[in-house]
C-alpha positions as CSV (number, residue, x, y, z in Angstrom):
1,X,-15.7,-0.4,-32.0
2,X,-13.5,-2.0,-29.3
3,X,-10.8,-0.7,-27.2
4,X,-8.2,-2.5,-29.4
5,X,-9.3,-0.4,-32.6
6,X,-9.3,2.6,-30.8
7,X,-5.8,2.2,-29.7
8,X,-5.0,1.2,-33.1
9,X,-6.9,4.3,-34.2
10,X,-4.7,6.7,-31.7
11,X,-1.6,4.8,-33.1
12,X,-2.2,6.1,-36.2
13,X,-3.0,9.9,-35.5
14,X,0.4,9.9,-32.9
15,X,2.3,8.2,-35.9
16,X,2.0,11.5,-38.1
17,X,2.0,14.2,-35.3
18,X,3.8,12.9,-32.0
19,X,2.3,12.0,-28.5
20,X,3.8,15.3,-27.6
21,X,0.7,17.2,-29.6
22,X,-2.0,14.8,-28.7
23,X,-4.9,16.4,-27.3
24,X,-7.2,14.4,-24.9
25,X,-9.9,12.7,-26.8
26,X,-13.0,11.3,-26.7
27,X,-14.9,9.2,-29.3
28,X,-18.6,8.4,-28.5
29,X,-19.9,5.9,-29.9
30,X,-23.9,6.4,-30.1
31,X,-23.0,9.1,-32.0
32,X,-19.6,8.3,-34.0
33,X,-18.8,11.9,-32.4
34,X,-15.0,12.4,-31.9
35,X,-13.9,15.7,-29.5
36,X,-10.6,16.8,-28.8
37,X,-10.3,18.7,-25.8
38,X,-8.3,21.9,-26.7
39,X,-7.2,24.8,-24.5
40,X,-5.8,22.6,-21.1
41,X,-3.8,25.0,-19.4
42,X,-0.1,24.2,-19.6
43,X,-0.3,23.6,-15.5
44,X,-2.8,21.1,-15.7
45,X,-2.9,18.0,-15.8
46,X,-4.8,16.4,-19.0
47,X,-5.2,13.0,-16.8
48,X,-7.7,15.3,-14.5
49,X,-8.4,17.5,-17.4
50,X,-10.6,15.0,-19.3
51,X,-12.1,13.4,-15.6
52,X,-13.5,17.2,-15.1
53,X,-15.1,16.6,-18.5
54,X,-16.7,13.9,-18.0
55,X,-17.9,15.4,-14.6
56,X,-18.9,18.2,-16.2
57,X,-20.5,17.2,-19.3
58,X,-22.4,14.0,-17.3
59,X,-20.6,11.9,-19.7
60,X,-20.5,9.2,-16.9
61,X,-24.3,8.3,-18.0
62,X,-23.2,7.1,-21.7
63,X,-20.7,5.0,-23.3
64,X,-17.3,7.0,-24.5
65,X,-13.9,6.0,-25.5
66,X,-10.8,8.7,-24.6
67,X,-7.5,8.8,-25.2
68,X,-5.6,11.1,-22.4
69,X,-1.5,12.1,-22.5
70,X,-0.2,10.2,-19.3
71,X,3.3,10.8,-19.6
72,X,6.0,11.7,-21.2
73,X,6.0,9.2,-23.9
74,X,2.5,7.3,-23.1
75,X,-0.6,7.5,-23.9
76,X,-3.5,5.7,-21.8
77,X,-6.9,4.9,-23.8
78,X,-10.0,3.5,-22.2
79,X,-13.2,1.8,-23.0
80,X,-16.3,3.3,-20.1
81,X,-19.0,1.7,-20.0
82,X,-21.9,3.0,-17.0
83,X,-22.2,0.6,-14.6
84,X,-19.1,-2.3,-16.3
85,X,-15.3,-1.8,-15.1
86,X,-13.6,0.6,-17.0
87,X,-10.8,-1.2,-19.8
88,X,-7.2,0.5,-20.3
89,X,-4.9,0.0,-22.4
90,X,-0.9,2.2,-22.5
91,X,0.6,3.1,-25.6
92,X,4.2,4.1,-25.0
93,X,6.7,5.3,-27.7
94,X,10.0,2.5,-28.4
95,X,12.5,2.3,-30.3
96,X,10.6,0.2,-32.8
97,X,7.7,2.8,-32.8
98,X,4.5,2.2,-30.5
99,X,3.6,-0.5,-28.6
100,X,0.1,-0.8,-26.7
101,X,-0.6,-3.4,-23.7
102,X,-3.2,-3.9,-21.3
103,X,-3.7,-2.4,-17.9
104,X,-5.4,-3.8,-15.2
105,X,-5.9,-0.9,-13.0
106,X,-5.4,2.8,-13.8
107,X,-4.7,4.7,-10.5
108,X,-5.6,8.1,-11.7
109,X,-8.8,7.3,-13.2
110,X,-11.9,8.5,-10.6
111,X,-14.9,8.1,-12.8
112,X,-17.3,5.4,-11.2
């Protein structure tokens, strides 16, 4: 799996329910596990909610792909990799329906 079909991937679940209801998600690929993180608290943040996973969990050791609510109407997914730069990409809600592009850096992301 790449990062591209796991944005095309999240496309398709936020085409039937909304970004609004996306949960944070992680996909892992040794496994071909997929976990929703359920029960954030409404005050925080799901951008640090699914960092104090990985922190957690010591996800940082293996491979994952997540999907995280960002904003209002974007949704960033990313590719980590221990010890390789993390990859981003936004999907944000048009007009037209959902677009994804690249990002180069992702401010909010803390995980090594």
């Amino acid at each position: 799996m790449t990062l591209k079909d796991f944005t095309d991937i999240t496309i398709n679940v936020i085409r039937k329910s909304g970004i609004a209801e996306y949960l944070p998600t992680f996909v892992f690929p040794d496994t071909q596990h997929i976990q929703a993180i359920e029960g954030v608290p409404t005050e925080v943040d799901h951008r640090e909610a699914i960092q104090n996973v990985v922190r957690r969990s010591g996800y940082e050791k293996r491979e994952f792909f997540f999907g995280v609510k960002s904003g209002p109407q974007r949704i960033t997914v990313g590719h980590y990799r221990p010890g390789q730069p993390t990859e981003f990409m936004d999907i944000t809600e048009t007009t037209d329906g959902y677009c994804a592009s690249e990002v180069e850096l992702c401010d909010w992301w803390r995980i090594p």
